[in-house]
PDB file of N, CA, C and O in Angstrom, chain B, residues numbered from 101:
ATOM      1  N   UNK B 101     -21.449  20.668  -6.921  1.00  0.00           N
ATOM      2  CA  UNK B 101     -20.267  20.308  -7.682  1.00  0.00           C
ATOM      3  C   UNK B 101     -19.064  21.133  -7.244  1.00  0.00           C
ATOM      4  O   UNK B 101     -17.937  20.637  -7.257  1.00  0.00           O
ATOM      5  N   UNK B 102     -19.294  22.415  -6.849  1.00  0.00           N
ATOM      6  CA  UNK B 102     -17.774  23.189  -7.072  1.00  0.00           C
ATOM      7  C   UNK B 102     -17.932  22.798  -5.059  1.00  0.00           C
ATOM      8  O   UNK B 102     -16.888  22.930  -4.420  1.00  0.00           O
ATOM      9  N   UNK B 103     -19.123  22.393  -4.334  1.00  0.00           N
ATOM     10  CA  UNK B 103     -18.261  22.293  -2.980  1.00  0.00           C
ATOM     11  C   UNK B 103     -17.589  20.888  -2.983  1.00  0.00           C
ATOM     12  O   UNK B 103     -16.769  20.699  -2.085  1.00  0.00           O
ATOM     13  N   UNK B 104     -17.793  19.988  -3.765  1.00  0.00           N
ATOM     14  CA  UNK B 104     -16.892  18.627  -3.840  1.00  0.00           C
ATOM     15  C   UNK B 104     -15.281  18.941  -4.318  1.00  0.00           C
ATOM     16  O   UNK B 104     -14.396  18.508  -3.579  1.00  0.00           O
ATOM     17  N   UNK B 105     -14.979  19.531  -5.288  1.00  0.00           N
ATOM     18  CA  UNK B 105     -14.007  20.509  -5.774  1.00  0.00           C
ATOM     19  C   UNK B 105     -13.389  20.888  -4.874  1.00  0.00           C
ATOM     20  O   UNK B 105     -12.219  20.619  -4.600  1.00  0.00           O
ATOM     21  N   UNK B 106     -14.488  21.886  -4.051  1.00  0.00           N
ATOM     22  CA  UNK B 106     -13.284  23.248  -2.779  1.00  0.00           C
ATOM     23  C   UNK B 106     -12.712  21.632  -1.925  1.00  0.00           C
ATOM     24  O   UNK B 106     -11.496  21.441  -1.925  1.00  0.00           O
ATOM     25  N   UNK B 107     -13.429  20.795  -1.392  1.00  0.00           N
ATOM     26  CA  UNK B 107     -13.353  19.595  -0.337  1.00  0.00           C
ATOM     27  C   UNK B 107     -11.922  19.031  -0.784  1.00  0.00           C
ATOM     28  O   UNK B 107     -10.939  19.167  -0.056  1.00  0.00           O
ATOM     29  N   UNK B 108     -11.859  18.309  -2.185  1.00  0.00           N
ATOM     30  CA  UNK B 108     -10.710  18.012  -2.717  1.00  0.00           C
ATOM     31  C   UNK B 108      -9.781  18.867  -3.292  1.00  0.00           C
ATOM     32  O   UNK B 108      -8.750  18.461  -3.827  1.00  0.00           O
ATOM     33  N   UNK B 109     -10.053  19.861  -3.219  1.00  0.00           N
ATOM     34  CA  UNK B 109      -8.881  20.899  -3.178  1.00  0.00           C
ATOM     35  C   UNK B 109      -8.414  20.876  -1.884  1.00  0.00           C
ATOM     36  O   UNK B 109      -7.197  20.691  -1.923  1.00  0.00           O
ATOM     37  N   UNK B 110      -8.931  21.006  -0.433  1.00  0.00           N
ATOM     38  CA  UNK B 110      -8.122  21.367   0.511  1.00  0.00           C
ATOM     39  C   UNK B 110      -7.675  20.306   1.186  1.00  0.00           C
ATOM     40  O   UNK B 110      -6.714  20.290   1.954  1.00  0.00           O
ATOM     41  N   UNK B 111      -8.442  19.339   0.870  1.00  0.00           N
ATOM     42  CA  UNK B 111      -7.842  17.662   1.222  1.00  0.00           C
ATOM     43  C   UNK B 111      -6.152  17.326   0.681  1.00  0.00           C
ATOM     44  O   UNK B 111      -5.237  16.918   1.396  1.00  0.00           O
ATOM     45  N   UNK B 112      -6.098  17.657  -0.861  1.00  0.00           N
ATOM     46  CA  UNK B 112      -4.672  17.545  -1.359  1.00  0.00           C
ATOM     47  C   UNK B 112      -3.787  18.997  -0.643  1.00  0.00           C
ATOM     48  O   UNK B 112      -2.576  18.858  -0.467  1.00  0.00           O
ATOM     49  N   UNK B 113      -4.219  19.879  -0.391  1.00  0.00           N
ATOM     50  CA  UNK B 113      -3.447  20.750   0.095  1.00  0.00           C
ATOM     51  C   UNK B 113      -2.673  20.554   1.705  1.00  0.00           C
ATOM     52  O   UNK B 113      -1.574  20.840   2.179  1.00  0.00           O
ATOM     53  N   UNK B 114      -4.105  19.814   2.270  1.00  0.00           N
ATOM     54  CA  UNK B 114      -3.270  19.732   4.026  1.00  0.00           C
ATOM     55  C   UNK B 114      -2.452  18.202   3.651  1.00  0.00           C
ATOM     56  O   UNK B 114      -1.544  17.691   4.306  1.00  0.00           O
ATOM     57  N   UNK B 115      -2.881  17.849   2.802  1.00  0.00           N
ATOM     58  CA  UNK B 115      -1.841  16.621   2.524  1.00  0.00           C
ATOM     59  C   UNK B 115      -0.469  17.149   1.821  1.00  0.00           C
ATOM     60  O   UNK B 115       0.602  16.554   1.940  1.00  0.00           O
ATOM     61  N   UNK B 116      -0.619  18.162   1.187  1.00  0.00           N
ATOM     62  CA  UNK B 116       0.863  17.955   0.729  1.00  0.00           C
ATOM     63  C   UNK B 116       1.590  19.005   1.777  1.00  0.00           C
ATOM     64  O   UNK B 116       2.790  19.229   1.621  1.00  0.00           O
ATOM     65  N   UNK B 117       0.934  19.587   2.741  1.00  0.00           N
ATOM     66  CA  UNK B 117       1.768  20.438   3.626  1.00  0.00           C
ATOM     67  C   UNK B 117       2.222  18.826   4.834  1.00  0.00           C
ATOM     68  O   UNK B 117       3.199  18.787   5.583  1.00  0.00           O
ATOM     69  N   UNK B 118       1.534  18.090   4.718  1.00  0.00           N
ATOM     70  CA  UNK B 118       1.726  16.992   5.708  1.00  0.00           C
ATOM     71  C   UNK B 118       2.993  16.359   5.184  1.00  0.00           C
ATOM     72  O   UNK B 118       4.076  16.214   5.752  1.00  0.00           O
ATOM     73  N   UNK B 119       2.584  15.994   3.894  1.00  0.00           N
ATOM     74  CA  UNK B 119       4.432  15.712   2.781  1.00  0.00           C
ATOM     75  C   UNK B 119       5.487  16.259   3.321  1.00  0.00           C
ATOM     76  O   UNK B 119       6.388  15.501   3.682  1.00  0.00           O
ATOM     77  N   UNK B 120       5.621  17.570   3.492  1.00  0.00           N
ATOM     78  CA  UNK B 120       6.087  18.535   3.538  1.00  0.00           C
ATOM     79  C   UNK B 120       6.983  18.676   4.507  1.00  0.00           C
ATOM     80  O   UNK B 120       8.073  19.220   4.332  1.00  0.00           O
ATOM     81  N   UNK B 121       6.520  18.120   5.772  1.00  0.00           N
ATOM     82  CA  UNK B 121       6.759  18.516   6.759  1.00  0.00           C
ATOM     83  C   UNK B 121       7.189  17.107   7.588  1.00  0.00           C
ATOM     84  O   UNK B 121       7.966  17.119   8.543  1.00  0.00           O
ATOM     85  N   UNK B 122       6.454  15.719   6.978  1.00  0.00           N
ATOM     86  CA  UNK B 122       7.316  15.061   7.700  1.00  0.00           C
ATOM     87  C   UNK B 122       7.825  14.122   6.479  1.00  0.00           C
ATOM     88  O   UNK B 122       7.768  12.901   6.623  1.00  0.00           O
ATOM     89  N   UNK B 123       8.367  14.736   5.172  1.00  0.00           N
ATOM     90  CA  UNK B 123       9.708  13.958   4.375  1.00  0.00           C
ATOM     91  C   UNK B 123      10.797  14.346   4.344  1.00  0.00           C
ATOM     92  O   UNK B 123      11.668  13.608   3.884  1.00  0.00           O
ATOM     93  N   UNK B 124      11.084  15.505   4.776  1.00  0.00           N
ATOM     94  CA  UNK B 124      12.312  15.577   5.725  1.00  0.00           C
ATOM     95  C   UNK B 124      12.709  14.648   6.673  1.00  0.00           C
ATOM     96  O   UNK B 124      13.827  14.142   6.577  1.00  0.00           O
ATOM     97  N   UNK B 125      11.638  14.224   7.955  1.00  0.00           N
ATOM     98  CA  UNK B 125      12.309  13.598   8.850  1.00  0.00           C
ATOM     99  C   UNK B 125      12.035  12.345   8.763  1.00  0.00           C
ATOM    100  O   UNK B 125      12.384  11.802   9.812  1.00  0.00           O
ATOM    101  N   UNK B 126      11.446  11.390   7.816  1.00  0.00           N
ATOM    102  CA  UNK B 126      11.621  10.001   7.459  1.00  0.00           C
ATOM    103  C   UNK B 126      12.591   9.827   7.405  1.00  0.00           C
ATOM    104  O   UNK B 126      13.252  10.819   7.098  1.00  0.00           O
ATOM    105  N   UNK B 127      13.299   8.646   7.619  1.00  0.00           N
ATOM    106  CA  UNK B 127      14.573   7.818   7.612  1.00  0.00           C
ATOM    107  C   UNK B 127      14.471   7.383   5.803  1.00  0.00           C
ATOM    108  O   UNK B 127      13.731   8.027   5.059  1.00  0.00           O
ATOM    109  N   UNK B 128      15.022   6.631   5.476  1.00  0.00           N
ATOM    110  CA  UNK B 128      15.166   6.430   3.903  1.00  0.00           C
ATOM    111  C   UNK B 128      15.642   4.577   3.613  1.00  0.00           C
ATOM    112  O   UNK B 128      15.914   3.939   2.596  1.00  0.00           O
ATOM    113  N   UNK B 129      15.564   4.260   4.925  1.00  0.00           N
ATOM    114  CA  UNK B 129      15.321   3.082   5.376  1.00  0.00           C
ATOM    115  C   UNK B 129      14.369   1.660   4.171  1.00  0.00           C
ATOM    116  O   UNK B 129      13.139   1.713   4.167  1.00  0.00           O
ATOM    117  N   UNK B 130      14.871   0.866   3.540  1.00  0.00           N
ATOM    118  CA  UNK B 130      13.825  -0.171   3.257  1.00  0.00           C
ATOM    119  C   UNK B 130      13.405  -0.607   4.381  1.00  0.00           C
ATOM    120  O   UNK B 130      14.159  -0.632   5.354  1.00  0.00           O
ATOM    121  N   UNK B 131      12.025  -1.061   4.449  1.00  0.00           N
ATOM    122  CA  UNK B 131      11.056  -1.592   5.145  1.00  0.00           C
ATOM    123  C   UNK B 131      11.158  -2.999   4.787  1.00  0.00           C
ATOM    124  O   UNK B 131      11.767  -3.394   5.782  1.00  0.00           O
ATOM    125  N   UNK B 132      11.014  -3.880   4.172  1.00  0.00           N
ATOM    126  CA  UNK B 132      11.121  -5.375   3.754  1.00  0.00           C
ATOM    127  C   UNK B 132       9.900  -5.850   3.829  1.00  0.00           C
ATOM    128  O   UNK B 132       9.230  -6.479   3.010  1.00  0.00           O
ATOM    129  N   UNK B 133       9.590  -5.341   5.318  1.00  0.00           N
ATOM    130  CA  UNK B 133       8.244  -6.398   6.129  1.00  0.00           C
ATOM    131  C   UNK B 133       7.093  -5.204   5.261  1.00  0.00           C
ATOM    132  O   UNK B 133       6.018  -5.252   5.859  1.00  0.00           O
ATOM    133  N   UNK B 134       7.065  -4.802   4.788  1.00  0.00           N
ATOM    134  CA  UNK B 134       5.884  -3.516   4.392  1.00  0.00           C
ATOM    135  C   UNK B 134       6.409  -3.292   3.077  1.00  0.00           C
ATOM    136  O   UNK B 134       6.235  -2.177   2.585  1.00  0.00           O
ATOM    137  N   UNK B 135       7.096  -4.275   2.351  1.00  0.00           N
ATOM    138  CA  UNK B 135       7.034  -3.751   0.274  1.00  0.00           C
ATOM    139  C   UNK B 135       7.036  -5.532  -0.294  1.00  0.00           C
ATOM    140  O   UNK B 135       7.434  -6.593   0.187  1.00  0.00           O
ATOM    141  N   UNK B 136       6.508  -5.204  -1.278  1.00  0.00           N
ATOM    142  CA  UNK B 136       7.002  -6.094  -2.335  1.00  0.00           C
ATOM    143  C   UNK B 136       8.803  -6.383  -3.216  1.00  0.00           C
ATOM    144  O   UNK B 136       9.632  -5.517  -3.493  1.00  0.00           O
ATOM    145  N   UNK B 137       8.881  -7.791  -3.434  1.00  0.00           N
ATOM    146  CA  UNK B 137      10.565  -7.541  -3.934  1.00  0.00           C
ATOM    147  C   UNK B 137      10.416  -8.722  -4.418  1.00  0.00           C
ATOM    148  O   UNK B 137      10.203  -9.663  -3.653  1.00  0.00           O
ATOM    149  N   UNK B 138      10.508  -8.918  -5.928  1.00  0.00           N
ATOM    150  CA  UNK B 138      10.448 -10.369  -6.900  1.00  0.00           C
ATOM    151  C   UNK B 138      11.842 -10.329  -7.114  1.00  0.00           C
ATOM    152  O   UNK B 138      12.247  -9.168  -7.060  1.00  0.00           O
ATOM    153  N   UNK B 139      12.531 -10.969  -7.287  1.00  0.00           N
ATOM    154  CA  UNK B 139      11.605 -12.453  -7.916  1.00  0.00           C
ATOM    155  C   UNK B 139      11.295 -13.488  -6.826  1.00  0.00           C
ATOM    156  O   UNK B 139      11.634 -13.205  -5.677  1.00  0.00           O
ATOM    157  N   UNK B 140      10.745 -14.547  -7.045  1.00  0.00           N
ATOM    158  CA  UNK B 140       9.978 -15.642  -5.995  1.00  0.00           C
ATOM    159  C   UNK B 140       9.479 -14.541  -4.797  1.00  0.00           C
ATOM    160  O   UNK B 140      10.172 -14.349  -3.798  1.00  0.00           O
ATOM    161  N   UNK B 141       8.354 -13.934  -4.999  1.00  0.00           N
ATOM    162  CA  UNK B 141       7.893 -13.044  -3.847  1.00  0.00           C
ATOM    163  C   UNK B 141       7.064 -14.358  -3.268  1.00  0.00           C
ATOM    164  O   UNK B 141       7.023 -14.688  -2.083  1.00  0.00           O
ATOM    165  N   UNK B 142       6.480 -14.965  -4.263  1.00  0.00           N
ATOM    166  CA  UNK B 142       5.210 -16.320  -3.532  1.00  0.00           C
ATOM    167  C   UNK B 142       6.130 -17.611  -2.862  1.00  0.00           C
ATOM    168  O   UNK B 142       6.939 -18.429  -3.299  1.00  0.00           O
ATOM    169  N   UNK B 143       5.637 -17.356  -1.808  1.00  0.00           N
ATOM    170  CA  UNK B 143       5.995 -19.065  -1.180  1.00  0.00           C
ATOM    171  C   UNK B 143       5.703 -20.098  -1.755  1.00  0.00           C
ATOM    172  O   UNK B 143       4.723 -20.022  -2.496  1.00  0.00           O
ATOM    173  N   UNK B 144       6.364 -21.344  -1.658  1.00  0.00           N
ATOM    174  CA  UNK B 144       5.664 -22.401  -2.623  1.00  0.00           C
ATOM    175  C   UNK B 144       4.450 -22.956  -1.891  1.00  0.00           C
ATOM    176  O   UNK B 144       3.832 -23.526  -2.790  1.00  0.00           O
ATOM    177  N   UNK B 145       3.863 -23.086  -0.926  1.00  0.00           N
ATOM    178  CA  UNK B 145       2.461 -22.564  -0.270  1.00  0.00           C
ATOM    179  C   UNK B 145       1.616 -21.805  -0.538  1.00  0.00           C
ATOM    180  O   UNK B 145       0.502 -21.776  -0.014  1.00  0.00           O
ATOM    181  N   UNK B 146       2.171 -20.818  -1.702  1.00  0.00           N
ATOM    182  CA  UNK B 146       1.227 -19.869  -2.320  1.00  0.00           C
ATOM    183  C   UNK B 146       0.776 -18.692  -1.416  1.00  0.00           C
ATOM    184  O   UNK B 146      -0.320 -18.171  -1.624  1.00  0.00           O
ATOM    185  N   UNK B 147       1.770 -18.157  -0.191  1.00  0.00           N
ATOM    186  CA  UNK B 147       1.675 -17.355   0.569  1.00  0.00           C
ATOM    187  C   UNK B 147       2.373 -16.469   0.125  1.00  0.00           C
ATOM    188  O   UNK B 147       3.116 -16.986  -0.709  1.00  0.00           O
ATOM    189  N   UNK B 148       2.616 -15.093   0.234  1.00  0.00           N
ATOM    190  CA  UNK B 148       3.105 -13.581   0.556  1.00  0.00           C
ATOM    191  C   UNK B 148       3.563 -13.669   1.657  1.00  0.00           C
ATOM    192  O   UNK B 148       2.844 -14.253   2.467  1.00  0.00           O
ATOM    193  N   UNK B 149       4.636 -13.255   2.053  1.00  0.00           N
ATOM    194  CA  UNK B 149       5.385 -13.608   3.333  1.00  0.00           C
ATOM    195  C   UNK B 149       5.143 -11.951   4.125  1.00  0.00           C
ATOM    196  O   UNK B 149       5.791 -10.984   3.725  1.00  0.00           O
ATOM    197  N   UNK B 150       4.074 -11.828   5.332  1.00  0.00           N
ATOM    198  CA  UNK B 150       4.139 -10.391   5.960  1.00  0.00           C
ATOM    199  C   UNK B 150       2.822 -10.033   5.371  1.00  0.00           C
ATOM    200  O   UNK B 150       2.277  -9.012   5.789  1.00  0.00           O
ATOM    201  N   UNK B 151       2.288 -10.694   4.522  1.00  0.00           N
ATOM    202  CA  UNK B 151       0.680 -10.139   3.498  1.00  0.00           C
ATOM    203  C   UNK B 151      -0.178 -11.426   3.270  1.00  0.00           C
ATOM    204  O   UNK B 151       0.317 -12.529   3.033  1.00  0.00           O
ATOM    205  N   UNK B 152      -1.398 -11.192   3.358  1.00  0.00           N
ATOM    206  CA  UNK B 152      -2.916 -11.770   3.222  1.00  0.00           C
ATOM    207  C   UNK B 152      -3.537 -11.212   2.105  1.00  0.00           C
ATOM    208  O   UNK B 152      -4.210 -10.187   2.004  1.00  0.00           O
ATOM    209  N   UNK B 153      -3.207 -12.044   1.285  1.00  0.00           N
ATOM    210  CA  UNK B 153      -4.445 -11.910   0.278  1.00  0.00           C
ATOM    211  C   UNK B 153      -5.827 -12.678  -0.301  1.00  0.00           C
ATOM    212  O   UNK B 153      -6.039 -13.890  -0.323  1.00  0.00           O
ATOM    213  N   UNK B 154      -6.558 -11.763  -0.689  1.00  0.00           N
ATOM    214  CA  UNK B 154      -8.197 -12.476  -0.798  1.00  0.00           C
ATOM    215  C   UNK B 154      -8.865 -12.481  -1.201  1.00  0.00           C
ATOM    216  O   UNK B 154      -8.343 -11.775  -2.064  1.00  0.00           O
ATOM    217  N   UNK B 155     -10.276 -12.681  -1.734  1.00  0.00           N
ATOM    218  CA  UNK B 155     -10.396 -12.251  -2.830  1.00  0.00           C
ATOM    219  C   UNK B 155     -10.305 -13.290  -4.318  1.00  0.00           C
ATOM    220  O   UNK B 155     -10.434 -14.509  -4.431  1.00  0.00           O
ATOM    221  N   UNK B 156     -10.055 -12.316  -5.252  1.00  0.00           N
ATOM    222  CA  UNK B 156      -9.867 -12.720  -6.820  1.00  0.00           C
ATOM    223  C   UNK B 156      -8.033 -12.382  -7.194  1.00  0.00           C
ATOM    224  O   UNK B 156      -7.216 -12.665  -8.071  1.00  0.00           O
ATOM    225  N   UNK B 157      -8.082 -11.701  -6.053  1.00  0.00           N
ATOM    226  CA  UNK B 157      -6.712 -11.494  -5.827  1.00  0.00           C
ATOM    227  C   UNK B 157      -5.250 -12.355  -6.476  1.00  0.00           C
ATOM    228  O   UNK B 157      -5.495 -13.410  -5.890  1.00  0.00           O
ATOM    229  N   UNK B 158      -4.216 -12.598  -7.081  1.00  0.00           N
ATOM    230  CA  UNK B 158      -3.592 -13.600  -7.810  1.00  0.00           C
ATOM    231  C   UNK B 158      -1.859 -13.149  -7.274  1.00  0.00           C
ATOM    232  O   UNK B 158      -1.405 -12.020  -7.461  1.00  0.00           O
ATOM    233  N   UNK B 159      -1.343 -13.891  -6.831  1.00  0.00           N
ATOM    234  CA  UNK B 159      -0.084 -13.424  -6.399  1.00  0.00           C
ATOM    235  C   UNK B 159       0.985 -14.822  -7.423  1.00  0.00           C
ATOM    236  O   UNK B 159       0.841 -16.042  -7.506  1.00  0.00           O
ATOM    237  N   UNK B 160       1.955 -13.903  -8.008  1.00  0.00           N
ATOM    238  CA  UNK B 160       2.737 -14.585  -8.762  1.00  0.00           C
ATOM    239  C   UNK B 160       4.408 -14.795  -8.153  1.00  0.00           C
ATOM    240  O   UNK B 160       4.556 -15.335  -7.056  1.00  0.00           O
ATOM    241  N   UNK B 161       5.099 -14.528  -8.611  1.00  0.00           N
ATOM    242  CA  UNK B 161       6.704 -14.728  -8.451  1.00  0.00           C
ATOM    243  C   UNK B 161       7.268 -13.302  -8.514  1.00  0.00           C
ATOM    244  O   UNK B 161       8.220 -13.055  -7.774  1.00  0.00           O
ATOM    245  N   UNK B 162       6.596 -11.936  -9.641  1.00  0.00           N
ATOM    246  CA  UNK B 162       7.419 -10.880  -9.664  1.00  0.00           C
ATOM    247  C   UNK B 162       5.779  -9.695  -9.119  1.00  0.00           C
ATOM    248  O   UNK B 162       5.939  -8.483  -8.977  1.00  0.00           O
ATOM    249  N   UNK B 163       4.744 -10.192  -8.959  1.00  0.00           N
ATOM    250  CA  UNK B 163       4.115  -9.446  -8.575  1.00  0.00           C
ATOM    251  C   UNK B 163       2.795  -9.554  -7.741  1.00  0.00           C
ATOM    252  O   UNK B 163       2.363 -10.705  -7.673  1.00  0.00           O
ATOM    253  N   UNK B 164       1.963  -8.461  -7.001  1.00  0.00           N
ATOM    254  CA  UNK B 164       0.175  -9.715  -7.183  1.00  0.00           C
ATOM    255  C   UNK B 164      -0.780  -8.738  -8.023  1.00  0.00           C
ATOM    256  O   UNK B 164      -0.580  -7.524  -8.041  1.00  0.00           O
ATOM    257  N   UNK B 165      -1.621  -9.229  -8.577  1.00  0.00           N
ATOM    258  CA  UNK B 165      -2.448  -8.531  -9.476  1.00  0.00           C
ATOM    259  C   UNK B 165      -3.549  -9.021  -8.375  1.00  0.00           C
ATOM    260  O   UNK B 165      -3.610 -10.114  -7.811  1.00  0.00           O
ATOM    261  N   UNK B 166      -4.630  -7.576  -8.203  1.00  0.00           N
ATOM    262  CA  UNK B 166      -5.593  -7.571  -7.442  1.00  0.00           C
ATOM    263  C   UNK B 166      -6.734  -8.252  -7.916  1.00  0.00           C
ATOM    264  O   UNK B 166      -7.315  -9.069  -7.201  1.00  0.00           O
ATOM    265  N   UNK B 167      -7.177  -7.931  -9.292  1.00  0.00           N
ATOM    266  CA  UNK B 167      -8.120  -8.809  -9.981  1.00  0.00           C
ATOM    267  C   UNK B 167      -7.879  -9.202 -11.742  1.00  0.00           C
ATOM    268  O   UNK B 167      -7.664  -8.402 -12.652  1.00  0.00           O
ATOM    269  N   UNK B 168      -7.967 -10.260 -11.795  1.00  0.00           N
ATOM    270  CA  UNK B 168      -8.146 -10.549 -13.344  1.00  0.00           C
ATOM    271  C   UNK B 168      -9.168  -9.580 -14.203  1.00  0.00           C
ATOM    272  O   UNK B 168     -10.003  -8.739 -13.867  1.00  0.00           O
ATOM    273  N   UNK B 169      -8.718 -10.082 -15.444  1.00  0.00           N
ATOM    274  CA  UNK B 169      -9.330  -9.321 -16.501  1.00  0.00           C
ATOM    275  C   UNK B 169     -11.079  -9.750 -16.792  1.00  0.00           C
ATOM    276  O   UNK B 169     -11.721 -10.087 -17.788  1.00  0.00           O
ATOM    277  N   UNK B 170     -11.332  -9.571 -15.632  1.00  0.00           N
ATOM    278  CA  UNK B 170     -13.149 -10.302 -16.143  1.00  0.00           C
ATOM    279  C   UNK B 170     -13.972  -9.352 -15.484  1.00  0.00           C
ATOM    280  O   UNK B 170     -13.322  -8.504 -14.873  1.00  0.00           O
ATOM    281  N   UNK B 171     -15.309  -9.226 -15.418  1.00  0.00           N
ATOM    282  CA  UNK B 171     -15.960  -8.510 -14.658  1.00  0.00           C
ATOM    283  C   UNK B 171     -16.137  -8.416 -13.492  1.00  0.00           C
ATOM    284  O   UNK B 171     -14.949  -8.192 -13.258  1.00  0.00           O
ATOM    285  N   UNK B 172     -16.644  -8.385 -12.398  1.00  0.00           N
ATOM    286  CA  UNK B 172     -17.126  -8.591 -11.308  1.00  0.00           C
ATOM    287  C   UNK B 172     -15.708  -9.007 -10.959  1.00  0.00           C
ATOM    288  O   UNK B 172     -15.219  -8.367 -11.890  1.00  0.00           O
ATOM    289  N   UNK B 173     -15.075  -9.335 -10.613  1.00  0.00           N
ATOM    290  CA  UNK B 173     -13.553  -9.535  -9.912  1.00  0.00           C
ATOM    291  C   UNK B 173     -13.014  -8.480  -8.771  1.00  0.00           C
ATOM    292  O   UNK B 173     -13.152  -7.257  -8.798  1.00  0.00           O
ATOM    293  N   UNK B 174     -12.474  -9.139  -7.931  1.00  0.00           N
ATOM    294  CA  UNK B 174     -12.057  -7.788  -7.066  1.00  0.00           C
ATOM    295  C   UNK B 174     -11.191  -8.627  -6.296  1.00  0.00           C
ATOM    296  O   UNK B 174     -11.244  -9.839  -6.504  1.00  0.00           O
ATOM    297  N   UNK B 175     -10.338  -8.135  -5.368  1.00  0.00           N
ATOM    298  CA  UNK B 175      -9.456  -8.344  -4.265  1.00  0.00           C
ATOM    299  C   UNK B 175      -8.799  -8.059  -3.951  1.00  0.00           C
ATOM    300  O   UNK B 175      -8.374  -7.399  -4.899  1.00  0.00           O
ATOM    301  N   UNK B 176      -7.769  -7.883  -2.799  1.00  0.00           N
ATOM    302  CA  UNK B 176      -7.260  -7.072  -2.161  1.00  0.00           C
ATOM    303  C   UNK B 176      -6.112  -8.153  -1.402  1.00  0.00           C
ATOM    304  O   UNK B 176      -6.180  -9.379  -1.306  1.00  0.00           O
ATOM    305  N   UNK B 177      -4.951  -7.126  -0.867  1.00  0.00           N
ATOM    306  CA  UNK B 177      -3.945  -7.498  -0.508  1.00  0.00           C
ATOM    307  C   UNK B 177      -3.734  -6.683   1.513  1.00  0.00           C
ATOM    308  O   UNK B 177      -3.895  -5.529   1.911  1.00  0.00           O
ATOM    309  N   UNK B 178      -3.499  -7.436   1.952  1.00  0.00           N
ATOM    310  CA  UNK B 178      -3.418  -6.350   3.490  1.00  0.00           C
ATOM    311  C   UNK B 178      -2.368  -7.176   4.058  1.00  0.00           C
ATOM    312  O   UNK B 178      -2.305  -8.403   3.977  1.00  0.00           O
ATOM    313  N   UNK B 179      -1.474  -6.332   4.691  1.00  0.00           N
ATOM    314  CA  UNK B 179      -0.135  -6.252   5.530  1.00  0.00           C
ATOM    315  C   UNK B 179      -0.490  -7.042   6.818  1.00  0.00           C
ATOM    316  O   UNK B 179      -1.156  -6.423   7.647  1.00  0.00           O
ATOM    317  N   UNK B 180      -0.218  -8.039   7.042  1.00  0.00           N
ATOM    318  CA  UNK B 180       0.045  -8.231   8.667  1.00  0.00           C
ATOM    319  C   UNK B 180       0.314  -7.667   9.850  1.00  0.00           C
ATOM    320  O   UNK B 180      -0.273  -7.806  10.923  1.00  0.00           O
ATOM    321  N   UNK B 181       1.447  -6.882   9.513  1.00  0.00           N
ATOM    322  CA  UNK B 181       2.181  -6.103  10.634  1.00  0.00           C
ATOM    323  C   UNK B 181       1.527  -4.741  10.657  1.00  0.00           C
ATOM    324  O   UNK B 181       0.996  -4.296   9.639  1.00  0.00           O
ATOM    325  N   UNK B 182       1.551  -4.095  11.750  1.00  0.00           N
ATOM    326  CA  UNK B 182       0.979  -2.620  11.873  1.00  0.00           C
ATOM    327  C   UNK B 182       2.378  -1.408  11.426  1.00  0.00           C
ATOM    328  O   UNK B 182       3.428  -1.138  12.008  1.00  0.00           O
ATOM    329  N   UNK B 183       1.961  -1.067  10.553  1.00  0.00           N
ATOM    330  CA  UNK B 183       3.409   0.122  10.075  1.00  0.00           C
ATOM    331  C   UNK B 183       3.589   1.060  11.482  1.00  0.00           C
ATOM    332  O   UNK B 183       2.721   1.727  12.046  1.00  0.00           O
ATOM    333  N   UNK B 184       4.792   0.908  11.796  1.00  0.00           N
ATOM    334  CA  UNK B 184       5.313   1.652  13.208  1.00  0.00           C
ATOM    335  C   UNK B 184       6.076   2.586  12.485  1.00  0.00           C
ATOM    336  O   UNK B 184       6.888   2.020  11.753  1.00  0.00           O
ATOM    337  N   UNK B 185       6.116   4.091  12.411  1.00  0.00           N
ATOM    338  CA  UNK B 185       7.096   5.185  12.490  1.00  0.00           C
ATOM    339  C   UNK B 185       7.004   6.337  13.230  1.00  0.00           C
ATOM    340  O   UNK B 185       6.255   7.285  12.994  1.00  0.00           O
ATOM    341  N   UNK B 186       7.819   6.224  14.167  1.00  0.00           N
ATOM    342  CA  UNK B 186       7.889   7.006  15.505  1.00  0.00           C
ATOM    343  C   UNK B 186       8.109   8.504  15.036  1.00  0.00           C
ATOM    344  O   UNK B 186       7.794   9.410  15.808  1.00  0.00           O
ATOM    345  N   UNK B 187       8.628   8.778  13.827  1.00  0.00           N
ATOM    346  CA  UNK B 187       8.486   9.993  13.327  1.00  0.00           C
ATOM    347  C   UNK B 187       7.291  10.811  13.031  1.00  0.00           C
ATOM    348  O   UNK B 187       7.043  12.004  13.206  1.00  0.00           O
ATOM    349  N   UNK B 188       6.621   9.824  12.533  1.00  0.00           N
ATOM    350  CA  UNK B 188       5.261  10.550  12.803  1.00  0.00           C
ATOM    351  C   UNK B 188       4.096  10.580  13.924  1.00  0.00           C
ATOM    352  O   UNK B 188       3.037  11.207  13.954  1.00  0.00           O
ATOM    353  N   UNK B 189       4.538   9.890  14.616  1.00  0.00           N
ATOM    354  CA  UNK B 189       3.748  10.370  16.401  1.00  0.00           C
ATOM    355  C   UNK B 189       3.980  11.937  16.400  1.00  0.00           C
ATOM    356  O   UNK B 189       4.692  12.675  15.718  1.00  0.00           O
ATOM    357  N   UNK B 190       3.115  12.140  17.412  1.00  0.00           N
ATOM    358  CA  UNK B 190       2.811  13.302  17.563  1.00  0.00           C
ATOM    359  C   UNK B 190       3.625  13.391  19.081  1.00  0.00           C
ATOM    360  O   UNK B 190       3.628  14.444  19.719  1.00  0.00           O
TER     361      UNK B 190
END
């Protein structure tokens, strides 16, 4: 128990030195192709424009809800495009 603990302790730590170090040099830029923005986000095709969804998955006009309120339900949403930021290359 306490080595699952030390693991996620130092996991959030090299992550927030990673924060740290490259939110300074992000641009502050909207992305478009990589967020959500309602109203009419759904095509009248019932597509996400830039996103695949699948699943139990439910995409509306101001949002997508991953799964309904029932049991066993699940689904998921994934980006088309590969997120490019040259700031964080190494």
């Amino acid at each position: 128990m306490l080595m699952l603990f030390e693991m996620e302790f130092l996991y959030f730590f090299i992550l927030s030195i990673f924060i740290q170090f490259t939110d300074a040099n992000l641009s502050k830029r909207f992305e478009y192709k990589h967020s959500f923005k309602g109203p009419h986000l759904v095509q009248k095709d019932r597509t996400v424009p830039f996103w695949t969804y699948v699943g139990n998955a439910i995409a509306s006009d101001d949002f997508v809800r991953l799964a309904p309120s029932l049991k066993s339900q699940r689904g998921l949403i994934w980006n088309k495009l590969p997120v490019e930021f040259p700031q964080l290359g190494s």
